[in-house]
VOPAGU-2260 file (C-alpha; in pm, 1 decimal, decimal comma):
REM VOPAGU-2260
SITE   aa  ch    i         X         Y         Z
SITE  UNK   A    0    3854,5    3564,0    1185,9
SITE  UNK   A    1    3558,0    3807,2    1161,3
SITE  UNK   A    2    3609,9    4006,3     844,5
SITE  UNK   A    3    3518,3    4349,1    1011,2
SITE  UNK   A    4    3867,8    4271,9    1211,8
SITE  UNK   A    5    4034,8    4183,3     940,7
SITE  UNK   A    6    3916,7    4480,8     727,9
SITE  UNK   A    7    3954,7    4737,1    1054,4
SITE  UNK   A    8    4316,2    4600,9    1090,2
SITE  UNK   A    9    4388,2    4694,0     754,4
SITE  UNK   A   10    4291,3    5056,5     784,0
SITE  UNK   A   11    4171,0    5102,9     409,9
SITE  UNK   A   12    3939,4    5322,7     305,7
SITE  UNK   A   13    3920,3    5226,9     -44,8
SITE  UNK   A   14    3845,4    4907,4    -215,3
SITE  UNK   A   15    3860,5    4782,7    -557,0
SITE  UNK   A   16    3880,7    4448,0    -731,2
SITE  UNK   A   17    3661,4    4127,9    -870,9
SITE  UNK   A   18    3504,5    3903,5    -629,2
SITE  UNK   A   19    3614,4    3588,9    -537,7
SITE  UNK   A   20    3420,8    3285,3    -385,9
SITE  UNK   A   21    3692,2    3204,5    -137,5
SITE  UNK   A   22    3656,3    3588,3     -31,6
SITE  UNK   A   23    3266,0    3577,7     -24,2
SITE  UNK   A   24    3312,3    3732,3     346,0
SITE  UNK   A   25    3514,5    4023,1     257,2
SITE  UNK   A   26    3273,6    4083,6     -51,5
SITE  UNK   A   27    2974,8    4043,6     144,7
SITE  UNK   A   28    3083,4    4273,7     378,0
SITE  UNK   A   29    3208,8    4587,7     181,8
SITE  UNK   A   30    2864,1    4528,3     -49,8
SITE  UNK   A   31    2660,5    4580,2     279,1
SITE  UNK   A   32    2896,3    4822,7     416,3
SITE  UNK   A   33    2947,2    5087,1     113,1
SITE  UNK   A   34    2749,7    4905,1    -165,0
SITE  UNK   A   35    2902,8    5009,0    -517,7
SITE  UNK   A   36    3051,7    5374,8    -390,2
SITE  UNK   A   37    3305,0    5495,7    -632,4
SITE  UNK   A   38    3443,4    5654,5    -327,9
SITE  UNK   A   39    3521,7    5348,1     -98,9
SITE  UNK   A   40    3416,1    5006,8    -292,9
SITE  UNK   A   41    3449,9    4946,0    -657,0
SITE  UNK   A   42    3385,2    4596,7    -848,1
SITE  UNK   A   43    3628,4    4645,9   -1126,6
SITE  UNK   A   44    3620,5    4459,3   -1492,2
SITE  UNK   A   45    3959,6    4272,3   -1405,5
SITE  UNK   A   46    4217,7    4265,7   -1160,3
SITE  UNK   A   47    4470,0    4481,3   -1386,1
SITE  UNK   A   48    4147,3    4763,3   -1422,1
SITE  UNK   A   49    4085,6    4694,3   -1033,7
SITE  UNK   A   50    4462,9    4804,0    -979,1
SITE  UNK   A   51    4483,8    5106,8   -1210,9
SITE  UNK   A   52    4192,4    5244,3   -1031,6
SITE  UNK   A   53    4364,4    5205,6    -689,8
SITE  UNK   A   54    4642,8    5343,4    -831,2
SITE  UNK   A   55    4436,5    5659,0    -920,9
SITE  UNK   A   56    4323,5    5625,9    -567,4
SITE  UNK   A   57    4653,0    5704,0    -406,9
SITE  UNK   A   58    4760,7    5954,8    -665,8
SITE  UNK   A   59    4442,0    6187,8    -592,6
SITE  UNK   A   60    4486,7    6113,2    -200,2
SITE  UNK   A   61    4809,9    5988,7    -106,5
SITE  UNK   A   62    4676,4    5645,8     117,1
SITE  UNK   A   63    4719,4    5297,2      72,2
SITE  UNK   A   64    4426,2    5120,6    -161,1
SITE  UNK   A   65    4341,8    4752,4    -136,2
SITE  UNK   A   66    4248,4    4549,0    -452,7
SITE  UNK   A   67    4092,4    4188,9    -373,7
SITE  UNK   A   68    4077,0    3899,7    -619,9
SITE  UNK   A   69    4088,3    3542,6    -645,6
SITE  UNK   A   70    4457,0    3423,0    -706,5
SITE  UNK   A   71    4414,6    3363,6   -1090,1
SITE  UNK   A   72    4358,8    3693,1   -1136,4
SITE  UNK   A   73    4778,3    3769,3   -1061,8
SITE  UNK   A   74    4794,2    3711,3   -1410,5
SITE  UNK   A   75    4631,0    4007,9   -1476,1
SITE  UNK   A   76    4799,3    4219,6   -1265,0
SITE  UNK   A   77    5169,3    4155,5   -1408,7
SITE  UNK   A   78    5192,8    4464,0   -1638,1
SITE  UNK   A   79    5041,3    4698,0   -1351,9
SITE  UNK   A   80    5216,6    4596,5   -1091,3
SITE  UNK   A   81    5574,2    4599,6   -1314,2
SITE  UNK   A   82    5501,1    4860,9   -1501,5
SITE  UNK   A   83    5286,1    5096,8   -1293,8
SITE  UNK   A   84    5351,1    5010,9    -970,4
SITE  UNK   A   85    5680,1    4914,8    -866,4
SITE  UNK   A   86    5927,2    5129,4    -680,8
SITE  UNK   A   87    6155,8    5133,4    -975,0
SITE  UNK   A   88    5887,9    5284,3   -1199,4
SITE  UNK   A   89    5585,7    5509,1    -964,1
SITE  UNK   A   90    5645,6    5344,9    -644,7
SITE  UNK   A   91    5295,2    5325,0    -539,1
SITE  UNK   A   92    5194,5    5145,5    -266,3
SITE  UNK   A   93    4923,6    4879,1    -261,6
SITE  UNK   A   94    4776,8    4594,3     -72,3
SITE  UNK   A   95    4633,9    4299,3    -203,7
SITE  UNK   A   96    4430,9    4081,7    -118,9
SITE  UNK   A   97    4418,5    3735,4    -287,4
SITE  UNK   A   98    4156,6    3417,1    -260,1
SITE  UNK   A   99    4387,4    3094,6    -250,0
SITE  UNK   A  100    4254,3    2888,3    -483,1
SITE  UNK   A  101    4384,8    2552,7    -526,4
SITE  UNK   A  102    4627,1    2589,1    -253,6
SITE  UNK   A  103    4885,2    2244,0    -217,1
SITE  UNK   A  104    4753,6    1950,7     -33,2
SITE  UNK   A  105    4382,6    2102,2     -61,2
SITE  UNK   A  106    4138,9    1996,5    -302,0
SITE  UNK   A  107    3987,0    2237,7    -568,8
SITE  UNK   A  108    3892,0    2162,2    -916,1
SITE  UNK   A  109    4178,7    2176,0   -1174,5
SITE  UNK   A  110    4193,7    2517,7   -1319,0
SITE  UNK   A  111    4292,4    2612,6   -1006,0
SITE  UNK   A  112    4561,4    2321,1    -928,2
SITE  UNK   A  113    4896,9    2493,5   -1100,2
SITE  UNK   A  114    4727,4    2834,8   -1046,7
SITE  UNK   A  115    4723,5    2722,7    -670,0
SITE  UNK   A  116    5083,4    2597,5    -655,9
SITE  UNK   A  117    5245,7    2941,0    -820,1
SITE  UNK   A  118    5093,0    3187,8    -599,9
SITE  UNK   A  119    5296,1    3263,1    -378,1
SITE  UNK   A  120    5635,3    3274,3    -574,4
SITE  UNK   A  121    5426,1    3476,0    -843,5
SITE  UNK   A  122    5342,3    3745,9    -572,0
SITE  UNK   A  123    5712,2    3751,3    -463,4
SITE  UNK   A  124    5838,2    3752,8    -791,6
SITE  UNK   A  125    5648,3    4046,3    -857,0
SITE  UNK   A  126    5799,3    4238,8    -499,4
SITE  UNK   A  127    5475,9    4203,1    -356,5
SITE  UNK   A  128    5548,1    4103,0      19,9
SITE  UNK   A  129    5288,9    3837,6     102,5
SITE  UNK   A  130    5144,8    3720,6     430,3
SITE  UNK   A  131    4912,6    3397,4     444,4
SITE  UNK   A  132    4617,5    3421,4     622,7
SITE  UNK   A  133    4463,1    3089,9     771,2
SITE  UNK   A  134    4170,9    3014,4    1035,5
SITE  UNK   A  135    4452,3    2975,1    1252,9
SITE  UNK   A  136    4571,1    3282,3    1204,7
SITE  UNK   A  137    4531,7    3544,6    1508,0
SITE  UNK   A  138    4459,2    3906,4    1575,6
SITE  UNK   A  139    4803,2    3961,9    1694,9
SITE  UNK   A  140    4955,0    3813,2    1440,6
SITE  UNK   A  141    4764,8    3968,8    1163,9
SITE  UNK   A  142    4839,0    4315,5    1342,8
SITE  UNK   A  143    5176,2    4242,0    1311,2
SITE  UNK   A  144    5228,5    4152,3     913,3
SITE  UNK   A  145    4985,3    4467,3     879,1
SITE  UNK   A  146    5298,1    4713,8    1117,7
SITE  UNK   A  147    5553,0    4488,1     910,5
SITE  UNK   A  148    5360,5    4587,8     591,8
SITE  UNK   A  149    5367,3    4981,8     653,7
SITE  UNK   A  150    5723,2    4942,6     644,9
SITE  UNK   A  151    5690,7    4785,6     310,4
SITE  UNK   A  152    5441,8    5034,5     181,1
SITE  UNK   A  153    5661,0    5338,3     282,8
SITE  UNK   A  154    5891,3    5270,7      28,3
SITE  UNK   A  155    5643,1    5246,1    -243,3
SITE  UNK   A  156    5608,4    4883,9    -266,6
SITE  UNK   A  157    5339,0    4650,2    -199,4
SITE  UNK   A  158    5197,3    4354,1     -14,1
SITE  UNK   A  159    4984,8    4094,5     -38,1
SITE  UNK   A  160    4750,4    3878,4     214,2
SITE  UNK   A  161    4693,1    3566,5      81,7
SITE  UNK   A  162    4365,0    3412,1     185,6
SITE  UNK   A  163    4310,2    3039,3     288,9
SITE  UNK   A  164    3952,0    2880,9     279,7
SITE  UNK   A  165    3745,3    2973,2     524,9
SITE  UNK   A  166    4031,6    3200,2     685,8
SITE  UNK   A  167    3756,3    3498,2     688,2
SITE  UNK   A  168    3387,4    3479,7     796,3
SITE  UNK   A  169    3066,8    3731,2     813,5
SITE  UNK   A  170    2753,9    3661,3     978,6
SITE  UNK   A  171    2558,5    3895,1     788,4
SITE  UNK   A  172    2350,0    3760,7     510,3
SITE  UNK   A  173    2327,9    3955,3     143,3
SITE  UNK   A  174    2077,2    3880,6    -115,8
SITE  UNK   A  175    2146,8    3906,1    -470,2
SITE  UNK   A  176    1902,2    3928,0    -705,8
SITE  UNK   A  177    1740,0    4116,9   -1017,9
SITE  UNK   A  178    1400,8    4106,1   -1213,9
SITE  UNK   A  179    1502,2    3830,6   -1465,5
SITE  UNK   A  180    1315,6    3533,7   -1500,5
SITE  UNK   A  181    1485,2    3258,0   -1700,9
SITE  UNK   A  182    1725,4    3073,9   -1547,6
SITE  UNK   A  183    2063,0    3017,4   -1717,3
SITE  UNK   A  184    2018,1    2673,3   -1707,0
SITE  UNK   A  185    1696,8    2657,2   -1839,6
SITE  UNK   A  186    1850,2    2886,5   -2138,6
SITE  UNK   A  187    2143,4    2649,0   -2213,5
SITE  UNK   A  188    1887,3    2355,7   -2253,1
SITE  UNK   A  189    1717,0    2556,6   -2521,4
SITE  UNK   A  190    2044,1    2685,8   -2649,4
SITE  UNK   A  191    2148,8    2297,9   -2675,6
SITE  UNK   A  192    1801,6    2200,9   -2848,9
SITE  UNK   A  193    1887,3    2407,6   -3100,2
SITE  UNK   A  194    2270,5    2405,1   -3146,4
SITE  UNK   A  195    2243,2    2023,0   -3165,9
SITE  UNK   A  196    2583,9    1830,6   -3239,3
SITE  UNK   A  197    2776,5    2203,0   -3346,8
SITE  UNK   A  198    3052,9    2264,2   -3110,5
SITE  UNK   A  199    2988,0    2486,8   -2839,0
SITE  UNK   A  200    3277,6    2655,3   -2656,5
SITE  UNK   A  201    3120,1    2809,4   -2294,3
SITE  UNK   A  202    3247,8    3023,9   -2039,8
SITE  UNK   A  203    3429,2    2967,9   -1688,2
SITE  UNK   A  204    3200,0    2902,9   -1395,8
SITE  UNK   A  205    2868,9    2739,1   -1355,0
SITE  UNK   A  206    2743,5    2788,0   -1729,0
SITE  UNK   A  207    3020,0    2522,5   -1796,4
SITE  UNK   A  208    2907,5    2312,8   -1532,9
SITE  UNK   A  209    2541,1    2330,7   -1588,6
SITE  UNK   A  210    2613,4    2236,7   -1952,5
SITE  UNK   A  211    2763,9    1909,2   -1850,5
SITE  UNK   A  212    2493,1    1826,8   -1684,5
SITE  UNK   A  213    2246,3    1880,5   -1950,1
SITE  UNK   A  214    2463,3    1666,3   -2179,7
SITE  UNK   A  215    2400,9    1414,0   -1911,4
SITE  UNK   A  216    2059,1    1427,6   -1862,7
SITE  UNK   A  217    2012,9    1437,7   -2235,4
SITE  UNK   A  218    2245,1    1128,7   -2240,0
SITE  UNK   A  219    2448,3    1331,4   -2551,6
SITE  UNK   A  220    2814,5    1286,0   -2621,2
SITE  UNK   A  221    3057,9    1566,0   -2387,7
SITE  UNK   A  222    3250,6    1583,7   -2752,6
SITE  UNK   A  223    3087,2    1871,3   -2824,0
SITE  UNK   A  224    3203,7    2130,3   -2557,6
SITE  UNK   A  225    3489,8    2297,2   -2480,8
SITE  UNK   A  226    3392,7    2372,7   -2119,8
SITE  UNK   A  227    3640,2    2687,0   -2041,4
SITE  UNK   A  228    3683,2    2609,9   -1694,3
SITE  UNK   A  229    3934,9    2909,7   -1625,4
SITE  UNK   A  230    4081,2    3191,0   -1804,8
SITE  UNK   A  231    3779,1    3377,4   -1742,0
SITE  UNK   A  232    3721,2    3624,7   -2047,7
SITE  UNK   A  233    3849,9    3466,4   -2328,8
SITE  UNK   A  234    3590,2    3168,9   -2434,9
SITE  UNK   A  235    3509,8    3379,9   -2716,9
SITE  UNK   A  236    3845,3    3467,0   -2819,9
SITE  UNK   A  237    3872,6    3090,3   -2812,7
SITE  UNK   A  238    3548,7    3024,3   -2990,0
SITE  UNK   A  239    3676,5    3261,3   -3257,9
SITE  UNK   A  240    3988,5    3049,0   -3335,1
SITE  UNK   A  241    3788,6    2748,6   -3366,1
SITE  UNK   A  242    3504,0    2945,2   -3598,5
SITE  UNK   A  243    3791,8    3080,4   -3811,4
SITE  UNK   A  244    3999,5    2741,7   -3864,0
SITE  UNK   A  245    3639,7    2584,5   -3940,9
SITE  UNK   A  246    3444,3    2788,0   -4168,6
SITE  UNK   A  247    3174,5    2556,2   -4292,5
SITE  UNK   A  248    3067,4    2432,9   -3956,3
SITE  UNK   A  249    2852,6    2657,5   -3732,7
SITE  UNK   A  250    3052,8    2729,9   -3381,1
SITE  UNK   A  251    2827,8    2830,7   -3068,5
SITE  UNK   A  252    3007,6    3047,6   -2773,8
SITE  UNK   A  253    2806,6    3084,6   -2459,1
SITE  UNK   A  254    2925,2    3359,9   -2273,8
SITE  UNK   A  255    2847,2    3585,3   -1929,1
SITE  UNK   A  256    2845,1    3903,8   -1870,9
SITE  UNK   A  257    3137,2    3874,3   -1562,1
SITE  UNK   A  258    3341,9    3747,3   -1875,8
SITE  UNK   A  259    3255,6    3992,2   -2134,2
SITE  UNK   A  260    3345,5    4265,2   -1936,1
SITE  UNK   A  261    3683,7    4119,5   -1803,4
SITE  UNK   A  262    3833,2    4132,3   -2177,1
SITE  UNK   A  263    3584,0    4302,8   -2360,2
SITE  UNK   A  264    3826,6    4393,8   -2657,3
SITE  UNK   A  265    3775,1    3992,9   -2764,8
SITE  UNK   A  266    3419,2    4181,5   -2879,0
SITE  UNK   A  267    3599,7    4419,5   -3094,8
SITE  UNK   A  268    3780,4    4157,1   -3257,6
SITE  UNK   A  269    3526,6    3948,4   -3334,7
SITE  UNK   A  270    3330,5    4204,9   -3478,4
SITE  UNK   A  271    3602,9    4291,3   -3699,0
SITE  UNK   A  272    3674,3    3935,3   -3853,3
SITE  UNK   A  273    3283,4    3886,6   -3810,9
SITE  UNK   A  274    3300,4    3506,3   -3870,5
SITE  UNK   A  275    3023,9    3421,5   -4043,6
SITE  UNK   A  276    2954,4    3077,9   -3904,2
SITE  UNK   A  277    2989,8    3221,0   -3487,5
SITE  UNK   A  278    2702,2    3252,4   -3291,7
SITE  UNK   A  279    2787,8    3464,9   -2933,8
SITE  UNK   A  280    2554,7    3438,7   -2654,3
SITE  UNK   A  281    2562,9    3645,4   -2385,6
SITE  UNK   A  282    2406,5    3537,2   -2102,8
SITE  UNK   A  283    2368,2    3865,5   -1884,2
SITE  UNK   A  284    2245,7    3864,0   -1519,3
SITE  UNK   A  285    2433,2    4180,5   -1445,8
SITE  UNK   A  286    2620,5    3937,5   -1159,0
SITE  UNK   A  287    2942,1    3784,1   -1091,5
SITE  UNK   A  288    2697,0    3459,4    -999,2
SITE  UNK   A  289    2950,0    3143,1    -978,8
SITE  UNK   A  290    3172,9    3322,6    -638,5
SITE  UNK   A  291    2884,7    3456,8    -520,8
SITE  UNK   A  292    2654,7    3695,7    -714,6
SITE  UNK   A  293    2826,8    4031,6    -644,5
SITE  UNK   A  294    2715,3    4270,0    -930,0
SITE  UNK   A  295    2859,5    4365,0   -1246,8
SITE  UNK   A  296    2803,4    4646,5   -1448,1
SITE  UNK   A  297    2647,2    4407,5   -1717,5
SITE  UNK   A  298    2298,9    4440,3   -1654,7
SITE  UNK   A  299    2328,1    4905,4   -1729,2
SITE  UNK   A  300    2544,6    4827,4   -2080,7
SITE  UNK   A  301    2349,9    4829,9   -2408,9
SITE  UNK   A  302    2528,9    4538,2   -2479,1
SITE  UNK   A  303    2321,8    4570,9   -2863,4
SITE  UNK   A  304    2490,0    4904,7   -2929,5
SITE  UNK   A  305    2814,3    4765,9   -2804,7
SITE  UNK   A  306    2796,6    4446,9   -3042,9
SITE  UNK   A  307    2707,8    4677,9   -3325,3
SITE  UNK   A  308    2928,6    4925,6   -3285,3
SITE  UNK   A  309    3201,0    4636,4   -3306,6
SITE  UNK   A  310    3094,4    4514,2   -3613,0
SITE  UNK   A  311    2861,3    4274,6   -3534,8
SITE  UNK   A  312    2663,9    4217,6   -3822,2
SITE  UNK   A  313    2316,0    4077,9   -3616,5
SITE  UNK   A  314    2266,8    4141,7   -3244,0
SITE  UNK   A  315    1933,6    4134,1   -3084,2
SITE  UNK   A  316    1825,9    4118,7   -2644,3
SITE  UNK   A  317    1581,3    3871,5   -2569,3
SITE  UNK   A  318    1412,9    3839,8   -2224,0
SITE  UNK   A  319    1133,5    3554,6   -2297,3
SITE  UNK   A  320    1218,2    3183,1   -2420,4
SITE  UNK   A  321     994,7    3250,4   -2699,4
SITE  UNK   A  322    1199,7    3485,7   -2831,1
SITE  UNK   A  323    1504,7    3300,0   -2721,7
SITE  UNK   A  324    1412,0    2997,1   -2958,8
SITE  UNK   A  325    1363,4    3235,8   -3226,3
SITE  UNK   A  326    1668,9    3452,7   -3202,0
SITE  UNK   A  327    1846,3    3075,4   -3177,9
SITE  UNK   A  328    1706,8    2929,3   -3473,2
SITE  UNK   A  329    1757,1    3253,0   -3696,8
SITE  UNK   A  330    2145,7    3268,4   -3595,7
SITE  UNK   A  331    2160,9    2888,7   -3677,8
SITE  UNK   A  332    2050,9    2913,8   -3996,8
SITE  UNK   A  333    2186,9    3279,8   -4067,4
SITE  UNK   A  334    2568,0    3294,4   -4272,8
SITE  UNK   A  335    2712,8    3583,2   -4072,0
SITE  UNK   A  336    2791,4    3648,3   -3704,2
SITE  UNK   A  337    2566,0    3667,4   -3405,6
SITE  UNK   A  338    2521,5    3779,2   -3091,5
SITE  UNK   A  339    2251,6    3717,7   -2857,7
SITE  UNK   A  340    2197,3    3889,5   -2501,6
SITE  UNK   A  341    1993,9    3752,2   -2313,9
SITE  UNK   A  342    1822,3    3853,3   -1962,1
SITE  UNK   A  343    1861,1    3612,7   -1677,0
SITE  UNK   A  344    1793,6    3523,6   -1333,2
SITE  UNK   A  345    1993,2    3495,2   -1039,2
SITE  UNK   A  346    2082,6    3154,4    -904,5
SITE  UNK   A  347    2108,4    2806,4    -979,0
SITE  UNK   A  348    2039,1    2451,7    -843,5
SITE  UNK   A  349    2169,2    2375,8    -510,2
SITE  UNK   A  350    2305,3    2058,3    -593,3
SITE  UNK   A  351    2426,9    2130,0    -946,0
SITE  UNK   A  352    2726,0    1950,2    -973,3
SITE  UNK   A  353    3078,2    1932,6   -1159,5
SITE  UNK   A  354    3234,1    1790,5   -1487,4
SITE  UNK   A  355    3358,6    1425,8   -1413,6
SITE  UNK   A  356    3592,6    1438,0   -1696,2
SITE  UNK   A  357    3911,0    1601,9   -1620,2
SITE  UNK   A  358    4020,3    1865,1   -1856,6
SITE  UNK   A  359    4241,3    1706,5   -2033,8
SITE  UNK   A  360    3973,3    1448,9   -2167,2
SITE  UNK   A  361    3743,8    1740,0   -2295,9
SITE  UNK   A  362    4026,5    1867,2   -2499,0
SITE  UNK   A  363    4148,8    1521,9   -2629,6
SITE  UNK   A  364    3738,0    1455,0   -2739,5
SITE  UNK   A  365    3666,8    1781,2   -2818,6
SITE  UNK   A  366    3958,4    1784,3   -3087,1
SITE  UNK   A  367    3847,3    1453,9   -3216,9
SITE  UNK   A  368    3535,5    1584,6   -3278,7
SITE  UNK   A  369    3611,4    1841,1   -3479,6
SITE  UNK   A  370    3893,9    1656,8   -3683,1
SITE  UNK   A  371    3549,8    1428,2   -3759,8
SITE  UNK   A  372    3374,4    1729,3   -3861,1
SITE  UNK   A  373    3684,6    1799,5   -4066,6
SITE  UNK   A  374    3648,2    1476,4   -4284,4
C-alpha cells in the first residue's frame, strides 16, 4: 500500500515518534511532507517522550495523535500508556503505529526474535486495540479497522496498526546527509588501534556490526566486545557496570547519538560515579543512521557542556582523525572518566554485513574474557 493512503486513511494531523527501518516509508514520507514541524511531525528521544508529546497534542486540541516506532520500543511506552493514557486514568486517545520486527516464521536478527513474538499480546495487554497491516492488506479493509478504531478512540482508548515488512511503500526518494567527514567505521578502526585488547561495550545498530567486521579483518579475537545489539540506550549504562565491577582495567563504550538521547539520564549517572577507568565515545552524526538516517537532535546539543555539567571529569569534540588519535590515546592513558564526541558522516558500506556469532556466544566469550582479565 502507498503510504500517502495509508497516512490519508488515518486522518492525523500530528505525528510523533522514533523511526523505524521497517517504517522507512512512513518516515520518508512525513520528513518530505512536514520535515521536523513541531506542529505536525516530531522525531522524539524515545517512544515513552514520543507519547507524552502526543498526549500534549490532544490535550491542547482535542484530536487523535499518532506515535510510530519500531515494536521494541512498546517497552517504553508501558508507564505512558498505563499510567497516562488509559481510560481508567486520562482516557486519551492514541494511535500507534508499530514496525514488526521479528515477526513469527520471518527471519530478522535475534534482538528482535522474542521482541517479535510478544507484540501483539503486549499491545493488547496494554488495551491498545491492534490491527496488522500486511502487503495483502487492502484499502477497504484498512478503512474499516480505521471506522472500527474511532469507536475505540471515543472512549478514550487506543489502537495500534501493526506493520509487516514491506506492508507500506513510497516512491519518493530522501537524502540524508550532513557536513561530516569521517566515517563511523573508519573511527571505530582507530578507536580499536588504540583500545587494543580492553573491552569495548558498543551500541545497537550498525556501530556493532561494523565493529565485528573490523575484528575480522584485523583477524582479532570477538572476546573483546559486548556488541549491544538491542536495548537501544543503555550500552553505557552497561559499560558502567562492567567499569565499576573492574576497576583496574580500562573499559571503552562506543556510543551514538540516537542512543544517547533515548536515555540520556545513563549520562548523569555516569558522571556522578565518574569511573575512572571508562572511556565514552560518542559518535554523533545528528541521525538515526541504522533504520534509515532520519535526524536527531544530536548534531544542535553541546554534547561538551552536557558531559560536564554531569560530572564528567574530561570531555572534548573532535572532528579530524588527528585529533581523534589524540583525544584516544590521552583517555587511554588518563585515570578518570572520558568522553569523546566526535563528528561523523552519514552512511556506511553497502555490503557491510552482520555478526556470525549469535548473542549468546558474545556473552559466554565476552565473560570469559574478563574473568581472564580478572586473574
Amino acid at each position: 500500500m502507498q503510504v500517502q493512503k495509508f497516512v490519508e486513511i488515518i486522518g492525523a494531523e500530528f505525528y510523533a515518534g522514533v523511526p523505524d527501518s521497517q517504517l522507512k516509508a512512513l518516515c520518508n514520507y512525513l520528513i518530505n511532507t512536514y520535515g521536523i514541524d513541531s506542529r505536525h511531525h516530531v522525531i522524539a528521544a524515545n517512544e515513552g517522550n514520543a507519547a507524552a508529546l502526543a498526549a500534549g497534542y490532544h490535550l491542547a486540541t482535542g484530536k487523535v495523535p499518532v506515535v510510530y516506532m519500531q515494536n521494541s520500543g512498546e517497552g517504553n511506552i508501558i508507564n505512558p500508556v498505563a499510567s497516562l493514557l488509559n481510560d481508567k486514568v486520562y482516557a486519551i486517545p492514541m494511535i500507534f503505529v508499530v514496525g514488526w520486527r521479528g515477526e513469527p516464521g520471518v527471519h530478522d536478527e535475534p534482538q528482535h526474535i522474542y521482541q517479535g513474538e510478544v507484540t501483539i499480546k503486549l499491545l493488547e495487554d496494554m488495551d491498545i486495540k491492534p490491527f496488522i497491516v500486511g502487503k495483502e492488506t487492502t484499502e477497504e479493509e484498512l478503512k474499516a479497522a480505521m471506522d472500527d478504531f474511532k469507536t475505540v478512540l471515543a472512549q478514550g482508548k487506543d489502537a495500534a496498526f501493526v506493520i509487516r515488512k514491506g506492508a507500506l511503500s513510497y516512491d519518493e526518494k530522501v537524502v540524508y546527509k550532513n557536513d561530516n567527514t569521517m566515517m563511523r567505521e573508519d573511527i571505530i578502526r582507530h578507536i580499536t588501534d588504540v583500545s587494543g585488547e580492553d573491552p569495548v561495550i558498543s551500541t545497537t545498530g550498525k556501530a556493532s556490526r561494523e565493529l565485528f567486521e573490523i575484528r575480522e579483518a584485523k583477524k582479532m579475537s570477538h572476546k573483546y566486545d559486548f556488541l549491544t545489539v538491542g536495548s537501544m540506550g543503555h550500552s553505557s549504562s552497561i559499560a558502567l557496570g562492567v567499569a565499576e565491577s573492574m576497576p583496574d582495567t580500562k573499559i571503552w563504550c562506543i556510543d551514538g547519538d540516537g542512543a544517547v538521547l533515548m536515555h540520556m539520564g545513563a549520562m548523569a549517572l555516569l558522571g556522578a560515579n565518574a569511573p575512572k577507568n571508562m572511556v565514552h565515545v560518542l559518535i554523533n552524526n545528528g541521525a538515526h543512521e541504522t533504520v534509515g538516517g532520519m535526524p536527531t537532535v544530536g548534531g544542535n546539543i553541546d554534547w561538551i557542556g552536557v558531559a560536564k555539567s554531569c560530572g564528567y571529569p574530561n570531555a572534548v569534540s573532535v572532528d579530524t582523525f588527528e585529533a581523534l588519535d589524540e583525544a584516544l590515546k590521552a583517555a587511554k592513558n588518563r585515570g578518570e572518566l572520558s568522553l569523546i564526541e566526535v563528528k561523523c558522516s552519514i552512511g556506511a558500506r553497502e555490503d557491510l554485513g552482520r555478526p556470525t556469532t549469535t548473542a549468546l556466544e558474545n556473552k559466554e566469550n565476552f565473560m570469559a574474557y574478563l574473568k581472564e582479565l580478572k586473574g
